[in-house]
N, C-alpha and C positions, 0 to 999 in steps of 0.2 A: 333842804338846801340843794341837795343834786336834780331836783326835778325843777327846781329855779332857773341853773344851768342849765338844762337841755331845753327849753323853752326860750329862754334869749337865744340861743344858739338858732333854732326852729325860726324865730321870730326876724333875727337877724335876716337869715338864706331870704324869709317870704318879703321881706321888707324891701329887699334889693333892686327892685322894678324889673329887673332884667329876665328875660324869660331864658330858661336852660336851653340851648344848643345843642344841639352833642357836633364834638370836635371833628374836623377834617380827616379821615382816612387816607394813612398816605401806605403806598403797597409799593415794596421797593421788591424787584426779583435780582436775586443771588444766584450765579452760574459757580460751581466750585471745581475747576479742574485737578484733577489728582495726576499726576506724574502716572506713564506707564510705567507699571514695575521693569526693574532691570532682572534680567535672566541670571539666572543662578548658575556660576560654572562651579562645574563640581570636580573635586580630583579625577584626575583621568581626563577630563573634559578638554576641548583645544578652543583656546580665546582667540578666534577669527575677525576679532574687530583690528579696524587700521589702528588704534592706539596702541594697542597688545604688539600687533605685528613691528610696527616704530619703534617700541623699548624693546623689543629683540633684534634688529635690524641695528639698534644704537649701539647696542652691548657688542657687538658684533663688529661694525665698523671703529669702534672707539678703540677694541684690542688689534684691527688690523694699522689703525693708524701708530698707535703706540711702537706696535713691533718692529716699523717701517720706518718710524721717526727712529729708535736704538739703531735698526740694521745699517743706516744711511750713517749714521753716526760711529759705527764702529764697534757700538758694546753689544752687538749681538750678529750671531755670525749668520749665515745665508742659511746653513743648513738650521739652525736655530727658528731663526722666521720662518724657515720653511714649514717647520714642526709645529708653529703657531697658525700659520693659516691653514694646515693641512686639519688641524682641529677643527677649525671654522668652516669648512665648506658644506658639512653637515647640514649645520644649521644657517649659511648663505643660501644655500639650494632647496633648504627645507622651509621657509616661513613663507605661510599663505595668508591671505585675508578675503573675509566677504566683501570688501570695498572692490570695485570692480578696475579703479585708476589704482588703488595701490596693487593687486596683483598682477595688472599688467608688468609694474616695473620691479616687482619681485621678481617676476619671470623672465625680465633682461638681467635681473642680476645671477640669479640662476642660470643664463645662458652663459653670460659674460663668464662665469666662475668655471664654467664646465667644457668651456673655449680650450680647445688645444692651446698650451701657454708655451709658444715659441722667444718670448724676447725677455722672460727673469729665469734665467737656468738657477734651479734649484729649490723653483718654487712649486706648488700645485696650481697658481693662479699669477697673474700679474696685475696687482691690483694696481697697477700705474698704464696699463692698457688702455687706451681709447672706448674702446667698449664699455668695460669694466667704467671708468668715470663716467660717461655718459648714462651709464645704467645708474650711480650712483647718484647723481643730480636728480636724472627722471625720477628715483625713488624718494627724493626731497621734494620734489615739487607735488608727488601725488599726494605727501604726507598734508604736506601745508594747503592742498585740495582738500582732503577728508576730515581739517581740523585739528589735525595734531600737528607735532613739531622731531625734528629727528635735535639729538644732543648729543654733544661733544665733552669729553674730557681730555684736559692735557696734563698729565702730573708732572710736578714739581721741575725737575729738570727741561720738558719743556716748554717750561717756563709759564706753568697754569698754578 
C-alpha cells in the first residue's frame, strides 16, 4: 500500500504538463551600522563633554541663584551669600569641555568670576555684573549649540 502512495504522488508531479522552473533569485544586500562605542570614563577620569560640563555649570548656577533669591529676600545675610559663592568659584573657574563654543564661554565666566568685584561688597563675585550675566547667557547659548540644555530649580518658597 505505501508503494501505491508514492506512485500516485510520482505520477501526480509527471502528469502536471508544467515543466519545473526554478524560482527567481532575489539578492537583497543589508548594511548593519553599529553605534561607535562610548568611551569609558573611569574614576579619576574628567568628563570633558559639553553635557557633563552643563550639569556642572547647572548645579552651580542653581545654588548661586537660590543664595541670591534668600540674600535679596532677607533670610540670608551678605556675609552668608558670600560664603556660598566663595564655595562656587572653584568650580565656576574650574569646568572645561572639549566642545570648542562651550569653552569659550566657560572662559568668560571664569573671567567674569575672577573680575575684581567692585559693586556687591562682601562678595567674591557679583554675579548681577554685566559681565558675569553676559558670560552666563553666552554659556546657555553654547549649551543649546552643542545639544544640551542648562536647568533651573526653584524650591518651594520661590515658588518652584
Amino acid at each position: 500500500m505505501a508503494s501505491l502512495a508514492l506512485l500516485t504522488v510520482v505520477g501526480l508531479s509527471a502528469c502536471s504538463g508544467a515543466e519545473a522552473t526554478a524560482a527567481p533569485t532575489v539578492t537583497k544586500t543589508v548594511t548593519v551600522q553599529t553605534p561607535a562605542p562610548k568611551p569609558t570614563i573611569l574614576p579619576g577620569d574628567r568628563d570633558s563633554s559639553a553635557a557633563s560640563a552643563c550639569g556642572q555649570f547647572s548645579g552651580f548656577l542653581n545654588v548661586e541663584e537660590i543664595a541670591a533669591f534668600h540674600a535679596k529676600n532677607g533670610s540670608l545675610s551678605t556675609a552668608t551669600e558670600g560664603a556660598i559663592l566663595e564655595t562656587l568659584v572653584p568650580g565656576l573657574t574650574g569646568v572645561g569641555s572639549s566642545d570648542s563654543g562651550v569653552q569659550a564661554a566657560a572662559q568668560a565666566i571664569s573671567s567674569a568670576v575672577a573680575a575684581k568685584n567692585t559693586t556687591a561688597p562682601g562678595l567674591p563675585f557679583d554675579p548681577n555684573a554685566p559681565a558675569y550675566l553676559a558670560a552666563v547667557d553666552k554659556l546657555t547659548l553654547a549649551y543649546k549649540d552643542a545639544g544640551t540644555i542648562m536647568t533651573s530649580y526653584a524650591d518651594p518658597s520661590m515658588g518652584g
